[in-house]
N, C-alpha and C positions, 0 to 999 in steps of 0.2 A: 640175244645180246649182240649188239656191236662191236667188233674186234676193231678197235685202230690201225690204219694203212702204217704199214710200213716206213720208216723214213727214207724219204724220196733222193736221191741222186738226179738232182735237177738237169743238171749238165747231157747226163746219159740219157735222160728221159726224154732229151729235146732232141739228140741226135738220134734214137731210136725210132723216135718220129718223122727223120728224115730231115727237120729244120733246125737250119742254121741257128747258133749257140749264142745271144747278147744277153750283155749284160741286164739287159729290161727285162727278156723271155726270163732268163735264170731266176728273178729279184722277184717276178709275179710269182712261179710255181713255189719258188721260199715261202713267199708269204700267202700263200693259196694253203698248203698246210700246214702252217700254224692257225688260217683262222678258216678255217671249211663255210662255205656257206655266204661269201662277202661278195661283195656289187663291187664292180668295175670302180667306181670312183673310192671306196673303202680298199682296195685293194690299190690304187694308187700313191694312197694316202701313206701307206705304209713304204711302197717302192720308192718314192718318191725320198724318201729319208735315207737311204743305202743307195739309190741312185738317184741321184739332182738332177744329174741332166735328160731323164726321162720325162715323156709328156703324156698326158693322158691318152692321147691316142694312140701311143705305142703301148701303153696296156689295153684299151681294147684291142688293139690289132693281135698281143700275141695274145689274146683268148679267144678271139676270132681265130686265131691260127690253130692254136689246143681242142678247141673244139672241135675241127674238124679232122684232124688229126688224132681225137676218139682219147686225149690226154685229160679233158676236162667235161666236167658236165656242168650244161648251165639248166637253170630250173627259174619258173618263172610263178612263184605265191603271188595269188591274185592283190593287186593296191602295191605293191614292192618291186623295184627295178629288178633285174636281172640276175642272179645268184651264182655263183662258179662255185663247183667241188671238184674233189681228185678222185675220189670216190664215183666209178664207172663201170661197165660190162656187168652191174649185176643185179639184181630185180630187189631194189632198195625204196623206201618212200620216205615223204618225211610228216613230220610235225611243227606247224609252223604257229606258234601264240601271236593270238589274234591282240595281246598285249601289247606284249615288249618287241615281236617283231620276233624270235628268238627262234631258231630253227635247228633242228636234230634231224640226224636221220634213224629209219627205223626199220627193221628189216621184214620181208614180205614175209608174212605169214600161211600163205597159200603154197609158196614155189616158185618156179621157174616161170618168165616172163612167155605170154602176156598173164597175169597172174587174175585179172576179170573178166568174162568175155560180155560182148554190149548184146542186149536181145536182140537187135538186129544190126548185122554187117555192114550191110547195104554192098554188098560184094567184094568190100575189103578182105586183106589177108594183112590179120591183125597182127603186128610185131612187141606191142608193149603197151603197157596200162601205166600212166602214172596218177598215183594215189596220195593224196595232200588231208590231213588229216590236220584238222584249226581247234584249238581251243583255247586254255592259259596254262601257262607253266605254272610249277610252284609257286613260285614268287607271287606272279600277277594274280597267282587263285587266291594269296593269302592277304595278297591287300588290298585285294577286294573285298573282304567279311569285315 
């Protein structure tokens, strides 16, 4: 079972990371969790209402900046633009319906990352497996029959 992240002290979160505090950085990680799982333009969509004068580019730039900064994790379902969660450091996968688009996270089953290892390396020195598991959710399985 998935435990919910704690609720975020945006403000702290950004200075802990070293970067400078705006109003856009603050307004994305707000709305990062309440909706775990949202694309860059879906997450504007929201900032964009509690800050006007933000531009899309300034939300990608602070999730470009969250990102590297180890604050956000983006995840990339194959056919669907770019996805940011808050949800990080931990050996998580998700479930992505091949419906509605609908995305969960779920947690690794094996352990600690890399939690697959590939039959062959090729002399890599593997740090992490991620694992994307596709089907339909409730919903789309039930309007489907």
């Amino acid at each position: 079972m998935t435990l919910p992240l704690p609720a975020i002290d945006a403000v702290e979160r950004i200075r802990t990371a070293g970067l400078r505090v705006t109003d856009s950085r603050r307004a994305v990680l707000e709305a990062l969790e309440q909706h775990p799982h949202a694309s860059a333009d879906e997450l504007f969509a929201r900032v964009s209402l509690t800050v006007p004068h933000t531009s899309l580019q300034s939300v990608y730039n602070a999730l470009s900046d969250f990102e590297a900064a180890g604050i956000v994790r983006r995840i990339e379902p194959a056919g669907r633009p770019g996805l940011f969660e808050l949800r990080v450091d931990d050996n998580h996968h998700h479930l992505v319906c091949s419906g509605c688009g609908r995305v969960e996270d779920v947690d690794c089953a094996v352990g600690p990352a890399p939690c697959l290892t590939p039959s062959d390396a090729h002399g890599f020195s593997i740090a992490a497996a991620e694992v994307t598991f596709w089907g339909l959710c409730p919903a789309c399985a039930a309007a489907s029959h």
